[in-house]
N, CA, C and O atoms as a GROMACS GRO file, in nm:
protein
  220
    1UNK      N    1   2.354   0.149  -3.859
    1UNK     CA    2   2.224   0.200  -3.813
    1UNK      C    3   2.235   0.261  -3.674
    1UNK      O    4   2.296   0.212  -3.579
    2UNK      N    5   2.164   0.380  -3.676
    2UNK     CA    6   2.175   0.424  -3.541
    2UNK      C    7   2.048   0.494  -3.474
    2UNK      O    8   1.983   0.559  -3.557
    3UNK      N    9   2.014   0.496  -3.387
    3UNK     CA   10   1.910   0.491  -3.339
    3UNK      C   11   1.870   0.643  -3.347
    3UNK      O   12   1.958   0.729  -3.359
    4UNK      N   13   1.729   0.679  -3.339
    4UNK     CA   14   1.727   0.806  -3.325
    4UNK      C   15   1.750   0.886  -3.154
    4UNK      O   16   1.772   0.830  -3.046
    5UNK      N   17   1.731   1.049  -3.189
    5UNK     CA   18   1.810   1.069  -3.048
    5UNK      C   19   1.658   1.073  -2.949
    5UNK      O   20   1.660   1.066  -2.826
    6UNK      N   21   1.556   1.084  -3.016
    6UNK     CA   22   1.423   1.102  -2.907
    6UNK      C   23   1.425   0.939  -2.822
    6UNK      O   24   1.422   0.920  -2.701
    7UNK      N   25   1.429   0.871  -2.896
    7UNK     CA   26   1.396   0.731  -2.833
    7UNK      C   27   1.531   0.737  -2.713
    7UNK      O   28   1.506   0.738  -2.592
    8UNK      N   29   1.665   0.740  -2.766
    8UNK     CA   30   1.793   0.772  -2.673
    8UNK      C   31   1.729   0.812  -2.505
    8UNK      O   32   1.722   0.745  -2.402
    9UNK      N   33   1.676   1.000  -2.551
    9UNK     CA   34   1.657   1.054  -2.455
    9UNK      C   35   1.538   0.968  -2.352
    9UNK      O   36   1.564   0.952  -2.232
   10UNK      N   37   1.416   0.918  -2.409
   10UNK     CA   38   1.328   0.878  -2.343
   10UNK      C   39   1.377   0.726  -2.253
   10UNK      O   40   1.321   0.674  -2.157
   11UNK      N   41   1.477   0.693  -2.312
   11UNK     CA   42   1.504   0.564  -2.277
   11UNK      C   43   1.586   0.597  -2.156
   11UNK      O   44   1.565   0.527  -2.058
   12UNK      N   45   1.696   0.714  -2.146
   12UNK     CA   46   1.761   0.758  -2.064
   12UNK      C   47   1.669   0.804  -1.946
   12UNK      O   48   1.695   0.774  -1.830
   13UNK      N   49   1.556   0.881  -1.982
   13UNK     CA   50   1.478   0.919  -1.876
   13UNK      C   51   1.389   0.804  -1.780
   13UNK      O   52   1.361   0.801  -1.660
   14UNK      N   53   1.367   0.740  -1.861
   14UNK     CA   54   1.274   0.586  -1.837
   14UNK      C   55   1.345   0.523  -1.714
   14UNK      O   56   1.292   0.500  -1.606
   15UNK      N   57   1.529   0.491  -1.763
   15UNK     CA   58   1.597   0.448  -1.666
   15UNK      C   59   1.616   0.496  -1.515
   15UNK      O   60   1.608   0.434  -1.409
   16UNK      N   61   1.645   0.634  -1.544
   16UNK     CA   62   1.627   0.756  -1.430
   16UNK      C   63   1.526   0.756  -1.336
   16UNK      O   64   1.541   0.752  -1.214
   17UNK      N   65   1.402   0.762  -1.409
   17UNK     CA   66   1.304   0.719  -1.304
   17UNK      C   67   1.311   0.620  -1.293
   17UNK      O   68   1.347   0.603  -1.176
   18UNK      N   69   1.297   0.514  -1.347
   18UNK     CA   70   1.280   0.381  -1.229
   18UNK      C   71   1.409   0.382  -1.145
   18UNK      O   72   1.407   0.304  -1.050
   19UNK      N   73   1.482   0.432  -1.156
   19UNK     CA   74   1.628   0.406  -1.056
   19UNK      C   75   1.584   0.465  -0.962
   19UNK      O   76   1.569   0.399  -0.859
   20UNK      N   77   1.546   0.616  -0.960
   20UNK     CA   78   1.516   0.682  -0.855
   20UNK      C   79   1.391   0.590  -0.796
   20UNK      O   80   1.400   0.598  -0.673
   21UNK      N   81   1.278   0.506  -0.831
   21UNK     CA   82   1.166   0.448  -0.802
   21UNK      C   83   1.218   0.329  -0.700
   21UNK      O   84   1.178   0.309  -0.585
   22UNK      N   85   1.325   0.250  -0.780
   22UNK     CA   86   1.418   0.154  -0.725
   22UNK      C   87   1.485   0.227  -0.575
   22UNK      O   88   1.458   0.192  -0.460
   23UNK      N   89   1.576   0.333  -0.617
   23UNK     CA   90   1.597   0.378  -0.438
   23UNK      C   91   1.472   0.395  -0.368
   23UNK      O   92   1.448   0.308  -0.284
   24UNK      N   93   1.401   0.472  -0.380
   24UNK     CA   94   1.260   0.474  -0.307
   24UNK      C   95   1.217   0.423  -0.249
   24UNK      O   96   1.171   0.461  -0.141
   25UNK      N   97   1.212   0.288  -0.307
   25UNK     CA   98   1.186   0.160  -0.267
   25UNK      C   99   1.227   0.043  -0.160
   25UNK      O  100   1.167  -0.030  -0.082
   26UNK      N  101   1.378   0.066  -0.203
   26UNK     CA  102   1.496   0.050  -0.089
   26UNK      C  103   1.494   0.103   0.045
   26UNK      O  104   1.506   0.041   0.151
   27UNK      N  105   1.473   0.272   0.018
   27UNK     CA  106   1.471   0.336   0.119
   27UNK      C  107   1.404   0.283   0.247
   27UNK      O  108   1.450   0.242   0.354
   28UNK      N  109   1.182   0.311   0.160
   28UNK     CA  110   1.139   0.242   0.231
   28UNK      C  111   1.154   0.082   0.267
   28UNK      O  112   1.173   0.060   0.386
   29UNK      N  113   1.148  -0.011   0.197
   29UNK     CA  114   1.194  -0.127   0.279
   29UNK      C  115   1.330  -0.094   0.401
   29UNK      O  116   1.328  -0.152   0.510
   30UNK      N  117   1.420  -0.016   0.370
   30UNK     CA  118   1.494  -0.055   0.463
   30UNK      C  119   1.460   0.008   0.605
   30UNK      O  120   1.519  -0.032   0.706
   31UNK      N  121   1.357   0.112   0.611
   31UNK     CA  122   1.272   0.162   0.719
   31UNK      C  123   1.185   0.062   0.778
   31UNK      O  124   1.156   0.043   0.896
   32UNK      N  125   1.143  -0.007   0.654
   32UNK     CA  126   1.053  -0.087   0.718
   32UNK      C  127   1.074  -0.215   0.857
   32UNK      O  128   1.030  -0.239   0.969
   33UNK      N  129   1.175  -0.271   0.752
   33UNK     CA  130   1.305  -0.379   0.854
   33UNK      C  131   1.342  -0.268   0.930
   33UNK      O  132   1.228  -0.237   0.967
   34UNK      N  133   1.407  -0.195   0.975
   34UNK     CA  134   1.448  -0.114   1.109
   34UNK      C  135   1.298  -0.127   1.225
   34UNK      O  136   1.265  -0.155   1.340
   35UNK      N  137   1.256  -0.092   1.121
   35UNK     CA  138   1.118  -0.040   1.242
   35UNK      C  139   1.063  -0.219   1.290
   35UNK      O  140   1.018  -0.256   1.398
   36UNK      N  141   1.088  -0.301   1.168
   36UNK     CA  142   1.013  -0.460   1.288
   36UNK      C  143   1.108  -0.471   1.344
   36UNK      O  144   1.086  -0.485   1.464
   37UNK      N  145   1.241  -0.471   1.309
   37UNK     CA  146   1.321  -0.500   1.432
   37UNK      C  147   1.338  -0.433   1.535
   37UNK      O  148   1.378  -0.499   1.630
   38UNK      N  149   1.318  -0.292   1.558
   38UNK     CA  150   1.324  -0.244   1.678
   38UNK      C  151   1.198  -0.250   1.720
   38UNK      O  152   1.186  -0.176   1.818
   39UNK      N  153   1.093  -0.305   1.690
   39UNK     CA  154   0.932  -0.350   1.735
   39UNK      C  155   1.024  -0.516   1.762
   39UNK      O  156   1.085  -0.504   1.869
   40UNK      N  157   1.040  -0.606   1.723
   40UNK     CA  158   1.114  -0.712   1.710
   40UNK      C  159   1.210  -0.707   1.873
   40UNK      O  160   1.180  -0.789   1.960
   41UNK      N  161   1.298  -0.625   1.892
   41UNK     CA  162   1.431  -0.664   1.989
   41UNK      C  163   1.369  -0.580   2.070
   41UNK      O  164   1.442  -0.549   2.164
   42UNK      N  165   1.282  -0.539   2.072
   42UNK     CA  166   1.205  -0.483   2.265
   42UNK      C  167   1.153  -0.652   2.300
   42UNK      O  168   1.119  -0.754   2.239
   43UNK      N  169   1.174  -0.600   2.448
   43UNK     CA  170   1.090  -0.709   2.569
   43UNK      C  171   0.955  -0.759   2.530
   43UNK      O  172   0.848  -0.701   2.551
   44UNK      N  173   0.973  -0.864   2.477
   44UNK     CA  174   0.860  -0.959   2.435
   44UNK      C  175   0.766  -0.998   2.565
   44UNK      O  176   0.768  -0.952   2.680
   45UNK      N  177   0.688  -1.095   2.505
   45UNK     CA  178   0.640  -1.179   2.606
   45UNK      C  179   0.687  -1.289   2.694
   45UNK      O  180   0.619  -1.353   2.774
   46UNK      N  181   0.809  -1.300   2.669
   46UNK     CA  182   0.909  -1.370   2.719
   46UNK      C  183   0.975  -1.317   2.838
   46UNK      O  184   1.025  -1.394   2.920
   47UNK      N  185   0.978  -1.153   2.855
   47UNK     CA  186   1.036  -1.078   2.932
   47UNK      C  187   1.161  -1.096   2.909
   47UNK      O  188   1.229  -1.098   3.011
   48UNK      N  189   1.232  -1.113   2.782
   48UNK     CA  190   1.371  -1.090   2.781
   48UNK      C  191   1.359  -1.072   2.634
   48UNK      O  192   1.287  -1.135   2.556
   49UNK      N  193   1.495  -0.916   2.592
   49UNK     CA  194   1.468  -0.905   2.430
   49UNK      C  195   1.538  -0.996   2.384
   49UNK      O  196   1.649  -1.033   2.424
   50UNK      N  197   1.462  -1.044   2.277
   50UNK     CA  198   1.503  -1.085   2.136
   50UNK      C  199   1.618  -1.031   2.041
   50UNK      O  200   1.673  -1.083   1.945
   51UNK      N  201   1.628  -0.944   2.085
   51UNK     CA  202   1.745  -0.871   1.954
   51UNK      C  203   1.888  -0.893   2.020
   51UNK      O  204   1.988  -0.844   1.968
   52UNK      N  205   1.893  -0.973   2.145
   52UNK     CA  206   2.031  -0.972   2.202
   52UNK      C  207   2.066  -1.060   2.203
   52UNK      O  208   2.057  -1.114   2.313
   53UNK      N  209   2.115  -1.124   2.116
   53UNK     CA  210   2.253  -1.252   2.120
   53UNK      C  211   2.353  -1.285   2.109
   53UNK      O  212   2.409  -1.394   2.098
   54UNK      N  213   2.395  -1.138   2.111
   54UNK     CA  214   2.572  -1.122   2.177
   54UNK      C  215   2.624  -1.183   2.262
   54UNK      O  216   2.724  -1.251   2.242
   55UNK      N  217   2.561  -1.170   2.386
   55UNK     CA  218   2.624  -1.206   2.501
   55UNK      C  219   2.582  -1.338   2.564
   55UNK      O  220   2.636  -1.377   2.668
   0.00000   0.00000   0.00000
């Protein structure tokens, strides 16, 4: 038994977009984390940043 080719194609396309939906997604989250952390590792109310614990 083998499947027909419309369902194939739609299923192929289905994947496509959500992958591309999935990066999208990524993208923004990973903008999002950049942006609290560099809101995050500026001079708090503490008067000393947060984002430095290297040294």
């Amino acid at each position: 038994m083998r499947r027909p080719r419309r369902m194939h194609e739609a299923m192929r396309a289905l994947i496509s977009r959500s992958s591309h939906l999935l990066s999208d997604l990524l993208l923004g989250l990973g903008a999002l984390i950049s942006l609290a952390h560099s809101i995050f590792a500026s001079p708090g109310r503490m008067g000393r940043p947060t984002g430095c614990w290297d040294y």
